[in-house]
C-alpha positions as CSV (number, residue, x, y, z in Angstrom):
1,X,36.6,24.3,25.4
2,X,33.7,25.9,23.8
3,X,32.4,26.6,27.7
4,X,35.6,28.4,28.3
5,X,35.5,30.4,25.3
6,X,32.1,31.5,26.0
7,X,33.6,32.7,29.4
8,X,35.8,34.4,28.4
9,X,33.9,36.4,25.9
10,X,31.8,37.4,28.6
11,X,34.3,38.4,30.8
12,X,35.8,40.9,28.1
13,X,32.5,42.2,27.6
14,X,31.8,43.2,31.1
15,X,35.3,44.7,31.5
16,X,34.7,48.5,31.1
17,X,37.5,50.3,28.4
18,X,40.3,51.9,30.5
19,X,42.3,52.6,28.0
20,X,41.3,56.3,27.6
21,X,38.5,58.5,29.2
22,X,36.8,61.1,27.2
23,X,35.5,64.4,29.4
24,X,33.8,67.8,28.9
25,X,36.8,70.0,29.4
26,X,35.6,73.9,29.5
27,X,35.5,77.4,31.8
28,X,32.1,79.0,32.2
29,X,34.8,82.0,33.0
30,X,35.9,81.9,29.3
31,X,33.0,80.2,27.4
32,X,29.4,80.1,28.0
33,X,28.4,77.4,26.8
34,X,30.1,75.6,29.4
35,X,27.1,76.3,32.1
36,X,24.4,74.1,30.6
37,X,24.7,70.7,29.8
38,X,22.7,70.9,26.4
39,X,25.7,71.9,23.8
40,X,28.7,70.2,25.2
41,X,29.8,68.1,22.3
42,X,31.8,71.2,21.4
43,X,33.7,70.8,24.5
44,X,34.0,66.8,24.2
45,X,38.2,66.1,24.9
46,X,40.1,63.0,25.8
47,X,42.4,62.5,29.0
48,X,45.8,62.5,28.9
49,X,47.0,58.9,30.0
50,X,47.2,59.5,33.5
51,X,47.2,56.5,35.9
52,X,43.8,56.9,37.2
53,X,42.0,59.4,35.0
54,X,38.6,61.1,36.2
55,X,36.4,63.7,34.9
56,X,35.8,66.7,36.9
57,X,32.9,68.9,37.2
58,X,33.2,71.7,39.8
59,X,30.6,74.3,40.4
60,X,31.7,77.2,42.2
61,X,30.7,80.5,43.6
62,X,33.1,83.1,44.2
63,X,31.7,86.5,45.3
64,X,28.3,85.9,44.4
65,X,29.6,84.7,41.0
66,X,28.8,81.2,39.6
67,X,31.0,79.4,37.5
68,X,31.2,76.1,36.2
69,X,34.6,74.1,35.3
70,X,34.7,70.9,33.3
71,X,38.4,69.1,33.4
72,X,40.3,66.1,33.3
73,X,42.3,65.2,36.7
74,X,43.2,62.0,38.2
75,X,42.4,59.9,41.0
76,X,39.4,60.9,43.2
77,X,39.0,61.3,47.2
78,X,37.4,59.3,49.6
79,X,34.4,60.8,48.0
80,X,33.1,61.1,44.6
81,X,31.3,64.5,45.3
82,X,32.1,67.0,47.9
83,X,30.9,70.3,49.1
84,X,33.0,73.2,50.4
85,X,31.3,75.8,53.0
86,X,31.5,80.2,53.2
87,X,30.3,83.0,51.1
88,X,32.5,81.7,48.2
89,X,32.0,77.6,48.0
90,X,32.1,75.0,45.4
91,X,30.7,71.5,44.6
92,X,33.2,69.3,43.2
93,X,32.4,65.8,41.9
94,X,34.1,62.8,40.2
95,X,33.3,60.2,37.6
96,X,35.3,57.9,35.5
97,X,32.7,57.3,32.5
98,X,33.2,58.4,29.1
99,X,31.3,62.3,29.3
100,X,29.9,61.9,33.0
101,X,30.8,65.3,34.1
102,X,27.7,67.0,32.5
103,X,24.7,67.4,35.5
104,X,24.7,64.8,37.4
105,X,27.5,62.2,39.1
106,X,27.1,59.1,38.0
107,X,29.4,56.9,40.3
108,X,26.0,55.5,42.3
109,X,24.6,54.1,39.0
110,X,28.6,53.5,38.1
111,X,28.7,51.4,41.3
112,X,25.4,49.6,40.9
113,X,26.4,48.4,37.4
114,X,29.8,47.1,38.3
115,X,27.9,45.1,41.2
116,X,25.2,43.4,39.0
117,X,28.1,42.9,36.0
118,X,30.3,40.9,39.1
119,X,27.0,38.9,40.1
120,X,26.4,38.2,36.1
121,X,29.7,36.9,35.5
122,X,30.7,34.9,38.5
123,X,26.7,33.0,38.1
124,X,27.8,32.6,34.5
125,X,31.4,30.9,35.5
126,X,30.2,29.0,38.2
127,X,27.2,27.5,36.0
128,X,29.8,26.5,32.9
129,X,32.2,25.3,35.5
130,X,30.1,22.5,36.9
């Protein structure tokens, strides 16, 4: 009993909140601030509770203009980042970790972790299970 306890405490513990998902939600266009990653807080929101929420960070250049935009949307594309061609492009990418739309995507590192946390807890069941 103790064994299947133990489990299941582990199992909770490697499955990630999905309750709600915070994200930097600004307009370069309308604040500064919003360009650099080093004073977000200010911009810190949570998601409305959309079925698959995901935080948004979209760099864009529209007649030689660079902007950034920080949102909340939901469900991704076949890819987490993407890159649009022409004078006026933009770089869009997706994450689904509390705050991961500041620099960098995070859905490699996102991916590795959920990979090693499914390794961890199917070892763990099948060694209590014997």
């Amino acid at each position: 009993m103790q064994y299947l306890m133990l489990i299941f405490a582990v199992l909770l513990a490697l499955i990630p909140s999905i309750t709600t998902l915070n994200c930097y939600v600004c307009n370069s266009n309308k604040d500064f601030g919003c360009l650099t990653d080093s004073n977000l807080a200010q911009f810190e929101s949570q998601c409305s509770d959309t079925e698959d929420p995901y935080c948004r960070k979209i760099v864009q250049t529209v007649d030689s203009v660079t902007s950034v935009v920080r949102a909340c949307g939901s469900k991704t594309g076949a890819k987490s980042c993407y890159k649009t061609a022409g004078n006026n492009h933009a770089s869009v990418c997706s994450c689904n970790i509390d705050l991961c739309n500041t620099a960098a995507n995070l859905n490699g590192q996102q991916r590795f972790m959920m990979i090693i946390q499914s390794i961890a807890a199917l070892t763990i069941t099948m060694i209590l299970l014997r």
